[in-house]
C-alpha positions as CSV (number, residue, x, y, z in Angstrom):
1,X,23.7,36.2,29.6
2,X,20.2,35.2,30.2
3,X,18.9,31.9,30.9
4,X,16.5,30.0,28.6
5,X,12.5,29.8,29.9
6,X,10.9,27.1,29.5
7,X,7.9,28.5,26.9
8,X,11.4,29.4,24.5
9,X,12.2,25.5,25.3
10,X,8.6,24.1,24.6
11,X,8.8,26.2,21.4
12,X,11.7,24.6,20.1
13,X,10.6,21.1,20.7
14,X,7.0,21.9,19.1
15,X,8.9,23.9,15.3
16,X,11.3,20.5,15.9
17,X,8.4,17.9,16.0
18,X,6.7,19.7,13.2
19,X,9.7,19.4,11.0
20,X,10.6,16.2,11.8
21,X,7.4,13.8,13.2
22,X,5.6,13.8,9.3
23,X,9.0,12.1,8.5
24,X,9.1,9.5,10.9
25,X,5.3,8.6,10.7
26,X,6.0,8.7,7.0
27,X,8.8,6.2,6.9
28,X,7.6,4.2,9.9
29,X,3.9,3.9,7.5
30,X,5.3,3.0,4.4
31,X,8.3,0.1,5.4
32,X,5.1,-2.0,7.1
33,X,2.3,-1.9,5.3
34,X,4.8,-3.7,2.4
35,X,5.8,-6.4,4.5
36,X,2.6,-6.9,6.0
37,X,0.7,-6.9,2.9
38,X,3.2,-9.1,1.5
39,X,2.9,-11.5,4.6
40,X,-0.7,-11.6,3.8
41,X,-0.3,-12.4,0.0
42,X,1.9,-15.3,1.2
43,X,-0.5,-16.5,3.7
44,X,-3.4,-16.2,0.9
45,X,-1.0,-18.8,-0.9
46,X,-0.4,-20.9,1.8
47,X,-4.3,-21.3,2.5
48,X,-4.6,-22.5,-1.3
49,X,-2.0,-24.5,-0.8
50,X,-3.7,-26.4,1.8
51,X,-6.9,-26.8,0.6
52,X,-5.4,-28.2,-2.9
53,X,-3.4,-30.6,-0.4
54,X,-6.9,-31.7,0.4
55,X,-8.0,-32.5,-2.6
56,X,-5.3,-34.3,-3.3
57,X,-3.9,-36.8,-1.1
58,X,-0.9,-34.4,0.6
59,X,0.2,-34.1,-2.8
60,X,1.6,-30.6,-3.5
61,X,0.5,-28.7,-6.5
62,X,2.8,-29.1,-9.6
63,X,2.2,-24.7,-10.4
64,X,0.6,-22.1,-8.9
65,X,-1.2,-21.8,-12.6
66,X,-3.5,-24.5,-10.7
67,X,-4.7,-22.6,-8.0
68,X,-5.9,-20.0,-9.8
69,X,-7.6,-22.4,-12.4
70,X,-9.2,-24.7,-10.3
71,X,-10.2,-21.7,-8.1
72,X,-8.2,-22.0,-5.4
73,X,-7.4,-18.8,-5.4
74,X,-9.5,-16.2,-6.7
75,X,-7.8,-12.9,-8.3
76,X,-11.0,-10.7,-8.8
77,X,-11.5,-9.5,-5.6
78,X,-7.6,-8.8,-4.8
79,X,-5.7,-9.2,-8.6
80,X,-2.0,-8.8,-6.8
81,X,-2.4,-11.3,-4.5
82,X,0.1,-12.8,-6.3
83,X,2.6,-10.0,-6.8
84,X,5.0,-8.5,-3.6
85,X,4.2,-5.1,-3.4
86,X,7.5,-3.8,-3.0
87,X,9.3,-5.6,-5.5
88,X,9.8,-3.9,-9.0
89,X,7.5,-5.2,-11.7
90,X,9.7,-5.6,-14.7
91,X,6.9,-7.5,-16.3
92,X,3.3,-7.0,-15.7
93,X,1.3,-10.1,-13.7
94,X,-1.0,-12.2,-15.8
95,X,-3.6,-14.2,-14.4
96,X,-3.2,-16.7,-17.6
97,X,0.9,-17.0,-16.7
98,X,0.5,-17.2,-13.1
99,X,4.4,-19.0,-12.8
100,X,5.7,-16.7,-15.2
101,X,4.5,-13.3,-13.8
102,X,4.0,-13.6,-10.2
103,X,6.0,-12.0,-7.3
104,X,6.6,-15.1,-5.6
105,X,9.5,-18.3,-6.3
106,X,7.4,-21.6,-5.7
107,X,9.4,-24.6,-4.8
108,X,8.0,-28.0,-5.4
109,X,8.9,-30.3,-3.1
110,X,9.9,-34.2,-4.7
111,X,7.9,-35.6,-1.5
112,X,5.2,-33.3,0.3
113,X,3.9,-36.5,1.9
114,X,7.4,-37.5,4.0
115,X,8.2,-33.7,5.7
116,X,10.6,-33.8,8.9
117,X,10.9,-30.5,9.2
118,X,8.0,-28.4,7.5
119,X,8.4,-25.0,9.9
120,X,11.6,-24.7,8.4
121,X,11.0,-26.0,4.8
122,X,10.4,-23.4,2.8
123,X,8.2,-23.5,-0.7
124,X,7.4,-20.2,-1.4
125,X,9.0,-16.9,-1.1
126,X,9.9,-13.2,-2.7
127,X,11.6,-13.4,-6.3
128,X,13.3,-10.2,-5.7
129,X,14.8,-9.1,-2.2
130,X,12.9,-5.9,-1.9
131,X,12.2,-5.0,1.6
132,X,14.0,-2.9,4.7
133,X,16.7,-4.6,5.8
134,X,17.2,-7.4,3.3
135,X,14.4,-9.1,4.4
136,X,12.7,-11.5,2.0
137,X,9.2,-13.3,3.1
138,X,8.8,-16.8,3.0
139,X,5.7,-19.4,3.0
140,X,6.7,-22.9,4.8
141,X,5.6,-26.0,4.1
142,X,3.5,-26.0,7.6
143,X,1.8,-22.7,5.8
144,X,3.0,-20.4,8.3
145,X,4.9,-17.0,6.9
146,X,8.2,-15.3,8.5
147,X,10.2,-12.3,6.9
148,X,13.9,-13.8,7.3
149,X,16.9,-12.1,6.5
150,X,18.8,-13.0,3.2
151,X,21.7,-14.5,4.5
152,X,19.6,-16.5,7.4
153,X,17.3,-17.8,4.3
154,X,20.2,-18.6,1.8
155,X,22.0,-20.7,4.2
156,X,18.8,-22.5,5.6
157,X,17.9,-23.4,2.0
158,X,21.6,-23.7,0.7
159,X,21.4,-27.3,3.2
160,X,17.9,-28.7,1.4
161,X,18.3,-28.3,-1.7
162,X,18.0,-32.4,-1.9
163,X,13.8,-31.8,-1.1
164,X,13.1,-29.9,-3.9
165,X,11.9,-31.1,-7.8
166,X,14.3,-29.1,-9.0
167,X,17.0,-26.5,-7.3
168,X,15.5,-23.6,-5.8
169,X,16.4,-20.1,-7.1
170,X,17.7,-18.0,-4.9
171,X,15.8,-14.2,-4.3
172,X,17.8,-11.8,-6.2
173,X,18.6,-8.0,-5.5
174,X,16.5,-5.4,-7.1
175,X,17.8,-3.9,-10.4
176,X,19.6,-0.7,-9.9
177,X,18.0,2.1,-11.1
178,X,19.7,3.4,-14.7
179,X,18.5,6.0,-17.3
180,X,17.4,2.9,-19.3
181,X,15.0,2.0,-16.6
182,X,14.2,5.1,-14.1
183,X,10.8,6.0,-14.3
184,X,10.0,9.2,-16.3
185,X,9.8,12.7,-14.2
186,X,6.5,14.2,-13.5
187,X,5.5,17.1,-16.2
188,X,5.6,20.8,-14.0
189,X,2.4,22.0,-13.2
């Protein structure tokens, strides 16, 4: 029996890293770029937030609707700032329906002014829980951003429901994928 050389070895690794590397880089591009751009959407809305705060005495904005109107936020440049880019778009975002079309659950709070604990208040975050892991990304009321898990959100907000105008809704899974709804296959070339 002969004994492997180590040029046969080096082959074997270099035909495995072909196969598998385009893979990994793949999976490892795709899952953050998501989450990151999401992060960044949420951030955008913080930053609107704030300034609207501003304007207005602490006060929180009654709608995002607002933001966009009074130019708080500005869609032409970046139209899905407002939408998470891994969630499924069962209807199509509408700069005139902000509230009705965005990505993103916003939570009025009854008191903005009177906060004890803003880093862990939350008053935006996903609609639908669409990212690795089951994590959903949240804006807090001191405008900074964290992708949490589901559970770790639900029972943080499950405990303050009491600060909010009206109760919070929860993010909800994605719709499974059915004839009804799967997207049509690519015609053969």
């Amino acid at each position: 029996m002969r004994k492997a050389f180590l040029p046969e070895i080096l082959v074997l690794f270099a035909v495995l890293a072909i196969l598998v590397l385009p893979a990994v880089i793949t999976a490892a591009q795709e899952r953050p770029d998501d989450l990151r751009q999401c992060k960044t959407n949420l951030k955008q809305l913080g930053l609107a937030i704030g300034m609207y705060m501003c304007d207005y005495n602490e006060l929180m904005p009654p709608n995002l609707q607002i933001l966009v109107d009074e130019g708080y936020m500005t869609l032409r440049e970046d139209p899905d700032a407002l939408v998470c880019p891994a969630a499924p778009r069962a209807v199509p975002f509408d700069p005139k329906a902000v509230d009705a079309t965005t990505g993103y659950y916003y939570a009025r709070l009854k008191d903005s002014t009177n906060i004890t604990k803003p880093g862990v208040t939350p008053i935006a975050w996903d609609r639908v829980v669409a990212h690795p892991d089951g994590l959903v990304v949240v804006l807090y009321a001191d405008l900074h951003v964290a992708a949490v898990s589901t559970v770790e959100f639900e029972k943080a907000l499950s405990s303050m429901t009491a600060l909010y105008l009206k109760p919070p809704v929860l993010p909800v899974a994605p719709p499974a994928v059915t004839e009804e709804n799967a997207p049509a296959p690519s015609p053969e070339k």
